[in-house]
C-alpha positions as CSV (number, residue, x, y, z in Angstrom):
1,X,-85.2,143.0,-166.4
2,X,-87.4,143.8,-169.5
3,X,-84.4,145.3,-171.2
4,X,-82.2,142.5,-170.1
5,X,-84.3,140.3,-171.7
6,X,-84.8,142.1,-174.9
7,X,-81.2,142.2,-175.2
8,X,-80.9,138.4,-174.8
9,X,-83.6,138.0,-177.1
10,X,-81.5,140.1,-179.6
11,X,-78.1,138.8,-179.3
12,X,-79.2,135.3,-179.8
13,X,-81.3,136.3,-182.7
14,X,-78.1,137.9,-184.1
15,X,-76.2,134.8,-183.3
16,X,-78.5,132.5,-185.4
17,X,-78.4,134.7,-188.4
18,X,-74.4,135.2,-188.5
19,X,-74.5,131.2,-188.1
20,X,-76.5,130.9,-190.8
21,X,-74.8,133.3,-192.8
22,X,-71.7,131.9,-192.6
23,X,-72.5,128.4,-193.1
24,X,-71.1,127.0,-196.5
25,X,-72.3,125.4,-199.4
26,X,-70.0,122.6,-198.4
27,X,-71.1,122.7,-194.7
28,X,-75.2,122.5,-196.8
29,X,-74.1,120.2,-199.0
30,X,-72.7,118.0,-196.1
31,X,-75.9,118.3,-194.3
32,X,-77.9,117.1,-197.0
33,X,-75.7,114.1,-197.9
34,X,-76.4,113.0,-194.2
35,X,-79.9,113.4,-194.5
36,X,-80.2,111.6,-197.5
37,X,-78.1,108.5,-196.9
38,X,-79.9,108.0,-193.7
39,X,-82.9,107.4,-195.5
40,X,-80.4,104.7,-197.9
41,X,-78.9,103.2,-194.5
42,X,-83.0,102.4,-193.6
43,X,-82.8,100.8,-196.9
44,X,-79.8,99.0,-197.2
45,X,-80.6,97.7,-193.5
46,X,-83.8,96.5,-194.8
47,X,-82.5,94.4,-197.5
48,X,-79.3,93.8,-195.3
49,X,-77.3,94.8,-199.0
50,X,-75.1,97.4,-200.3
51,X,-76.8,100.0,-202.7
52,X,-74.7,100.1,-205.7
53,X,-77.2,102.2,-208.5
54,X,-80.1,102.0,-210.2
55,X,-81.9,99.2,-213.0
56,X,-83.0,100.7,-216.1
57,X,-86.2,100.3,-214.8
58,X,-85.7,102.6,-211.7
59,X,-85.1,100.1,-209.2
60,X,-82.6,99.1,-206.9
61,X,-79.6,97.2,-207.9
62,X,-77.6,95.9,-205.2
63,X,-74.5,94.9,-204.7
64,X,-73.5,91.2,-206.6
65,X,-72.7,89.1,-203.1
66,X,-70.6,86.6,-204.8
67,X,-68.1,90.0,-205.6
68,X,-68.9,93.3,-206.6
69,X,-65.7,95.8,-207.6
70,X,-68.2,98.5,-205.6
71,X,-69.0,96.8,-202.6
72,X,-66.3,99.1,-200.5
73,X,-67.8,102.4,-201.8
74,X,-70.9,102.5,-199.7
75,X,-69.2,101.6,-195.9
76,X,-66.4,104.1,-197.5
77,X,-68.9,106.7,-197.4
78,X,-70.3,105.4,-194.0
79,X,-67.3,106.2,-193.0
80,X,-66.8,109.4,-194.6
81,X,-69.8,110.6,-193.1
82,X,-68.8,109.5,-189.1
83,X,-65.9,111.9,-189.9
84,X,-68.2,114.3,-190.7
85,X,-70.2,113.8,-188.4
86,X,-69.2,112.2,-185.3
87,X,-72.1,110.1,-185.2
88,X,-71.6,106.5,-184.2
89,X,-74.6,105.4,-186.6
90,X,-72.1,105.5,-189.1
91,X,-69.6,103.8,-187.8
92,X,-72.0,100.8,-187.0
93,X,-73.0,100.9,-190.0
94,X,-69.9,101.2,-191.9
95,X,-68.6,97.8,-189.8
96,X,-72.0,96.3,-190.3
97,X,-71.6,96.5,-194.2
98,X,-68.0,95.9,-195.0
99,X,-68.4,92.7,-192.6
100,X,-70.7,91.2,-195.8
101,X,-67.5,91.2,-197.8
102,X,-64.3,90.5,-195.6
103,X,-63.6,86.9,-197.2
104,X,-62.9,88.6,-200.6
105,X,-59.8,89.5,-199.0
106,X,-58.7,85.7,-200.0
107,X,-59.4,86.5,-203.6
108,X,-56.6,86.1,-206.0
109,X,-58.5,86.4,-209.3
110,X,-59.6,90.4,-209.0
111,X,-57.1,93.5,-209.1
112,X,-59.8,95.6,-207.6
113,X,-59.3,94.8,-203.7
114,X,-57.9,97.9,-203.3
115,X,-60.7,100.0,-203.9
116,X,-63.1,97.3,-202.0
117,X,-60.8,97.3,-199.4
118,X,-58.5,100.8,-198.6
119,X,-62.2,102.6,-199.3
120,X,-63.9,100.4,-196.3
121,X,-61.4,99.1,-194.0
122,X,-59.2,101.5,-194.9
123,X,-60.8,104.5,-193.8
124,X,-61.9,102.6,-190.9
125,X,-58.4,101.5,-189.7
126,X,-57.7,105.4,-190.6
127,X,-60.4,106.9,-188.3
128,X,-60.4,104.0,-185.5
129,X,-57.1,102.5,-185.7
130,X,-58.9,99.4,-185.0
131,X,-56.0,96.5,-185.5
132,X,-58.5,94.1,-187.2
133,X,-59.1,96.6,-189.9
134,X,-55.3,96.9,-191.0
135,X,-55.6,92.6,-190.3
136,X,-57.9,92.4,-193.1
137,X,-55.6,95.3,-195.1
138,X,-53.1,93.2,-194.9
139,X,-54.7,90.1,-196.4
140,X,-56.5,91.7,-199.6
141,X,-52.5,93.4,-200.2
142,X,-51.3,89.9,-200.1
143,X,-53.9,88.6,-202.6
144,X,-53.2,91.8,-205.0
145,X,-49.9,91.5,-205.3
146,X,-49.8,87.9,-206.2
147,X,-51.4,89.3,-209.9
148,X,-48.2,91.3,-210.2
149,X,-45.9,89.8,-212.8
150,X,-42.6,91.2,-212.8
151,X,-41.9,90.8,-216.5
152,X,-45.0,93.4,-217.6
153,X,-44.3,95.3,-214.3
154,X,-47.9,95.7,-213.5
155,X,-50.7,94.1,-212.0
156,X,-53.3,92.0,-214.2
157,X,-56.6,93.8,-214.5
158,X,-58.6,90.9,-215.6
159,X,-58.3,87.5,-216.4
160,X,-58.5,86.6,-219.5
161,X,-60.1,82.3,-219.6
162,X,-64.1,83.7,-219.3
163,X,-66.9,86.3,-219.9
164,X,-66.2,89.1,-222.3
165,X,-62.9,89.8,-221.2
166,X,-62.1,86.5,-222.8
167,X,-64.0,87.3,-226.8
168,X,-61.0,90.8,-227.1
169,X,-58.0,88.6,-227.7
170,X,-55.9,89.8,-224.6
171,X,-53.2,88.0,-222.8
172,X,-52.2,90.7,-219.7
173,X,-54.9,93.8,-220.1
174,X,-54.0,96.6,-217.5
175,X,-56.4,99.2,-217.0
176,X,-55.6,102.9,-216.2
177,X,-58.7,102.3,-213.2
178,X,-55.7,100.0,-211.6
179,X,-54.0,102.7,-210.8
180,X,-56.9,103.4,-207.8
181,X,-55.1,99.5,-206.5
182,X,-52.4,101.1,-205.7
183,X,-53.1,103.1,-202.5
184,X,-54.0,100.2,-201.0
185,X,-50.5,98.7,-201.2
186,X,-48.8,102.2,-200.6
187,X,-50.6,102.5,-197.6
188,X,-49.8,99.2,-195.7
189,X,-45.9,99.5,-196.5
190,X,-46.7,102.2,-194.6
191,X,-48.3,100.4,-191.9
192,X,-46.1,97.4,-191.6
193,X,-43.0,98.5,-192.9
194,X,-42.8,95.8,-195.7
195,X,-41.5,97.0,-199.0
196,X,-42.8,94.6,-201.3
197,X,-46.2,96.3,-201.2
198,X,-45.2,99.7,-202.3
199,X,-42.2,98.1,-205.0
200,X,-45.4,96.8,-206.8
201,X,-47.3,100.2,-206.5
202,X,-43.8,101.9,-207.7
203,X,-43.5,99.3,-210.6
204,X,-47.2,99.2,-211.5
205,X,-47.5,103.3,-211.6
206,X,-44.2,103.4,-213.8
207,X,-45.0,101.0,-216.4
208,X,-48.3,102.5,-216.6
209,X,-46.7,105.9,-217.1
210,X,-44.6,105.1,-219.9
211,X,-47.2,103.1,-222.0
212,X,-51.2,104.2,-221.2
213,X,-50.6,107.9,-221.8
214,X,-51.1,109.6,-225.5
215,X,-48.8,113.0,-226.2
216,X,-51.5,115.0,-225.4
217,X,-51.8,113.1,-222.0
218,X,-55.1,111.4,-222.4
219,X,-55.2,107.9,-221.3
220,X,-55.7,104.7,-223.2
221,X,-58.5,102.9,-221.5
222,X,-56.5,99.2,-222.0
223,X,-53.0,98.4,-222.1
224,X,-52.5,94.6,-223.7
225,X,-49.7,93.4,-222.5
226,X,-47.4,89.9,-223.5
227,X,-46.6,88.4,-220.1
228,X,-43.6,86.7,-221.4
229,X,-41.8,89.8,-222.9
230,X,-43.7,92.4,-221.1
231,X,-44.1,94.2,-224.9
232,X,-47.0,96.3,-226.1
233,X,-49.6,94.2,-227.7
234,X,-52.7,96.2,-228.0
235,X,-54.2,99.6,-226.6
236,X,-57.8,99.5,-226.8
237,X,-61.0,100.7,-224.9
238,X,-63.5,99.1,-222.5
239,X,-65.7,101.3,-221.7
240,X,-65.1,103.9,-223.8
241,X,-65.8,105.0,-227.2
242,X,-63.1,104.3,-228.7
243,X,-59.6,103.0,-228.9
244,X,-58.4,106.6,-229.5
245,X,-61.0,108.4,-227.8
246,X,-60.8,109.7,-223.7
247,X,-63.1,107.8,-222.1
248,X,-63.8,110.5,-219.1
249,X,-63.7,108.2,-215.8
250,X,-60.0,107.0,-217.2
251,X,-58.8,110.5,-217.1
252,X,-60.3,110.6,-213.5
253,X,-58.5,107.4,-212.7
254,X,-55.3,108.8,-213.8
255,X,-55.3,112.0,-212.0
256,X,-56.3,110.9,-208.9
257,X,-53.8,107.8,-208.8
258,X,-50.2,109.7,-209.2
259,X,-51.6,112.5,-207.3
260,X,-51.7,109.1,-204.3
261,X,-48.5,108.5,-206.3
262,X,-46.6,111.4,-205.1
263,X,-48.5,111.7,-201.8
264,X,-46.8,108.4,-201.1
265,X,-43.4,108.5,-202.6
266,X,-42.8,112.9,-203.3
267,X,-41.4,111.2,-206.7
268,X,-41.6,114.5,-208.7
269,X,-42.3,112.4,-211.7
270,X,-45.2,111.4,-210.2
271,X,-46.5,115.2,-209.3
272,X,-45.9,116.3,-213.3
273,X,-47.9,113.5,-214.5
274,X,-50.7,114.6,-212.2
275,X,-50.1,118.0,-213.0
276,X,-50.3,117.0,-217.2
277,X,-53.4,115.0,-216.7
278,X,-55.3,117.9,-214.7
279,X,-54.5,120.6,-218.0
280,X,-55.8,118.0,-220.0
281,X,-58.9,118.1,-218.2
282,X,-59.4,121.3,-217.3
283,X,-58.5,123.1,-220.8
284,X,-60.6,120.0,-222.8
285,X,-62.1,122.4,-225.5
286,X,-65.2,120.1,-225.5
287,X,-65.8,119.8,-221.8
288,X,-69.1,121.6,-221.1
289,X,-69.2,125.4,-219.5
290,X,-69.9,123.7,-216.1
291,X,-66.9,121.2,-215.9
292,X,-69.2,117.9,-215.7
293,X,-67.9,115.6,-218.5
294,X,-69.3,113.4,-221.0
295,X,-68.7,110.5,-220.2
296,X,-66.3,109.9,-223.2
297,X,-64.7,113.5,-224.5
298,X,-65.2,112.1,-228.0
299,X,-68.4,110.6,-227.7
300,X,-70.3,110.9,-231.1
301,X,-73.5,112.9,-230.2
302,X,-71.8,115.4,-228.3
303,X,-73.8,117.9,-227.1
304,X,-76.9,114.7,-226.5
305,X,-74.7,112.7,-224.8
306,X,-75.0,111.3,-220.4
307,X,-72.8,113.3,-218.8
308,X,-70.5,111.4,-216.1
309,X,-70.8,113.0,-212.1
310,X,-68.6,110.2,-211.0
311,X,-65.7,111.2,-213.7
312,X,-66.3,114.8,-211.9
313,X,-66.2,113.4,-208.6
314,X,-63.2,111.8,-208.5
315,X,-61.5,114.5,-210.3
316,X,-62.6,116.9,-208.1
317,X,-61.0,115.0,-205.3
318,X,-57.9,114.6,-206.9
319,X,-57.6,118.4,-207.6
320,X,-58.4,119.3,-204.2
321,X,-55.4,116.9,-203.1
322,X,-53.5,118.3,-206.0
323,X,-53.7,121.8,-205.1
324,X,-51.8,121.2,-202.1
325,X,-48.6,119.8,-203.8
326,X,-48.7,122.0,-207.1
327,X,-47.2,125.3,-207.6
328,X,-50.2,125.7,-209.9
329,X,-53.5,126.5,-208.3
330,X,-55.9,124.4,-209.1
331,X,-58.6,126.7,-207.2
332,X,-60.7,127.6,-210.3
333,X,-61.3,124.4,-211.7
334,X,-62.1,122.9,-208.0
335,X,-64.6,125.2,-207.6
336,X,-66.5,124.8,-210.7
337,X,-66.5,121.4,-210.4
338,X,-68.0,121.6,-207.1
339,X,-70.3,124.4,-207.2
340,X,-72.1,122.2,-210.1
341,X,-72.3,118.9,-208.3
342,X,-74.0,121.0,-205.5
343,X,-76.6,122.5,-207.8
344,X,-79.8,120.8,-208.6
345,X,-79.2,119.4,-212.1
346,X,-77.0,117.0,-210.2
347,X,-77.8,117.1,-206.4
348,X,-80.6,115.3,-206.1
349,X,-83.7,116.4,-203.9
350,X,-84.2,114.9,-200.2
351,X,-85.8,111.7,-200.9
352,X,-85.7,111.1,-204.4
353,X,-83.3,109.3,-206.9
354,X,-83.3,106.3,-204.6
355,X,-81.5,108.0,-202.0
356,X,-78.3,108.4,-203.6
357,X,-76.8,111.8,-203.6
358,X,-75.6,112.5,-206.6
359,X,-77.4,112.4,-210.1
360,X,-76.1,111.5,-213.9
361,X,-73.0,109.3,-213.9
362,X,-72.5,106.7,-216.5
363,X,-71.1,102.6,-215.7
364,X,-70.4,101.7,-219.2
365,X,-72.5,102.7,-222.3
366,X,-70.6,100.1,-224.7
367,X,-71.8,97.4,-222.3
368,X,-75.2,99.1,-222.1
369,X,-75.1,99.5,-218.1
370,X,-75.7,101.7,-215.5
371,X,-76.3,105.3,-218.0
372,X,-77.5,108.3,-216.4
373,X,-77.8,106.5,-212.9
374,X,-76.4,106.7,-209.6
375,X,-73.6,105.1,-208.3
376,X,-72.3,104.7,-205.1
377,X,-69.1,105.6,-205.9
378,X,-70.0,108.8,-207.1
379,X,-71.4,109.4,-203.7
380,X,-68.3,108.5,-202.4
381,X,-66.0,110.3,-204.2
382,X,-67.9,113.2,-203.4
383,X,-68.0,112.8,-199.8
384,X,-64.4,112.2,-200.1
385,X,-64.6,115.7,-201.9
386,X,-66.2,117.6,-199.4
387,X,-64.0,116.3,-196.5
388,X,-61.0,118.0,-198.5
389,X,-63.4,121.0,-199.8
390,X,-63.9,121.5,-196.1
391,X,-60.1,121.7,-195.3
392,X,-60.0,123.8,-198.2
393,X,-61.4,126.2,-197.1
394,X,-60.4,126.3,-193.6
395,X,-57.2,126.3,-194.8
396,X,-58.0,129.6,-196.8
């Protein structure tokens, strides 16, 4: 009996350590993102808000309740993590917070309902096929689409008649970022079976393609558009340094859209322009030894400049979804990418940095907001990052 039970005692000590041992940095890395935004859910509960970053100051900044572009970025990861995790506290909580902004889906003057919507409700149709979800899908698509003008053949970014859109001189600005739109639309021709959803995707992704991207294939921030003729007026920067310089979340933007691009349609147009956006990135002479950006590739202070997680976050994502199409393996770059989020000087410790996940991403430093904060899409572009990281692997 003694023996017996020595034996036990040894087997299960064996079995703890092989578990241990062959528990990943992504399966850690999951682990810790749980924790951590289960101390922001007690938060965001609290204030019955949605986290979006951080005030110069330190402080929370939540979400803007008249409309926020970010507002589906936090449930999005409430989602992401009842994948992960099978635990129905997410799930509440996701419903519980994209419920704050369901009447947006009646708004006709934003081209971001796409990422407010396919990140919240759409993962939340995805993982519950709940038919109220793709309901509300269905009414933010209708509102996006009626900012399409057939003459440009894209979607309006922003309107032009107030705030500091209204000071650059625009008439029909498209920004590469729109190209994150489109997967809502994709996604419920897909659904329903209607056309007209992905023809404006199609058209949108197209016209984008031919005008936003430089020879080297860096993208323009800004397209300027006449609405009449559909001709080139301007191509300028937002958020960026410069006109001509790469701001770093645009290249993000870019890679990750026709990567949805060709997911959606297999339009092998769509899979090289991924393909010549992710060299671009990946062989950048100026991008630093660990793969995390600047947030503009020609800022002027370069090597004292922010860096941008949430530009490496959503590239990551992209690549990871990439890899799976392209003859070229995009295994090296993923990796680097992901091995540095994970690492200290941008994970941040259990219980610090507000509760967000990730450190060091940059808003917009022309506009002087949100530099070397968190953000919540960050977080959720990493999440989304480690769901496909995960598969990865498995896969391997």
């Amino acid at each position: 009996m003694k023996l017996l039970c020595t034996l036990s005692i040894a087997i299960l000590l064996f079995s703890c350590m092989a578990t241990s041992e062959t528990k990943t940095q992504t399966d850690r890395q999951i682990e810790f993102s749980e924790k951590q935004l289960s101390l922001l859910l007690k938060d965001a509960e609290a204030a019955n808000n949605i986290p979006r970053t951080l005030t110069a100051d330190g402080e929370m900044h939540w979400i803007h309740k008249n409309f926020d572009w970010t507002e589906g970025f936090y449930p999005g990861s409430s989602w992401y993590l009842y994948e992960l995790t099978k635990d129905e506290k997410w799930r509440m909580a996701a419903e519980k917070f994209q419920a704050i902004f369901e009447n947006q889906k009646l708004r006709l003057t934003n081209h971001d309902l796409g990422f407010v919507f396919n990140c919240s409700y759409g993962n939340g149709y995805r993982l519950t096929g709940n038919e109220a979800f793709k309901e509300v899908m269905i009414t933010a698509g209708n509102s996006l689409i009626t900012r399409f003008n057939p003459n440009v053949g894209c979607i309006k970014s922003w309107d032009v008649d107030k705030g500091w859109q209204s000071t650059r001189g625009w008439k029909y600005p498209v920004i590469i970022d729109n190209m994150m739109n489109l997967e809502l639309l994709f996604e419920l021709s897909k659904l329903t079976g209607d056309d007209k959803y992905k023809n404006v995707a199609i058209a949108h992704a197209n016209t984008t393609m031919k005008h936003h991207f430089r020879p080297d294939n860096s993208s323009y921030h800004v397209i300027d558009y006449d609405p009449e003729t559909g001709a080139v007026r301007n191509r300028n920067t937002a958020q960026g340094y410069a006109h001509e310089s790469s701001w770093a979340r645009g290249q993000a933007w870019g890679i990750y859209g026709y990567t949805l691009c060709y997911r959606y349609t297999k339009d092998p147009a769509y899979l090289a322009m991924a393909e010549k956006i992710a060299n671009y990135i990946l062989n950048y002479e100026g991008t630093p030894e660990d793969g995390i950006p600047y947030w503009d590739y020609n800022a002027p202070n370069i090597p004292n400049e922010p860096r941008d997680a949430s530009a490496a976050a959503v590239t990551a994502s992209a690549l990871i979804e990439l890899d799976g199409y392209s003859k070229t393996s995009y295994r090296a770059g993923i990796d680097k990418i992901m091995n540095s989020l994970a690492s200290p000087a941008y994970t941040a410790k259990l219980g610090e940095n507000k509760h967000f996940v990730l450190m060091h991403s940059v808003g917009s430093i022309p506009h002087n907001n949100e530099i070397d904060v968190p953000l919540n899409y960050a977080d959720y572009y990493y999440l989304e990052a480690l769901v496909r990281y995960k598969e990865l692997e498995n896969r391997k």
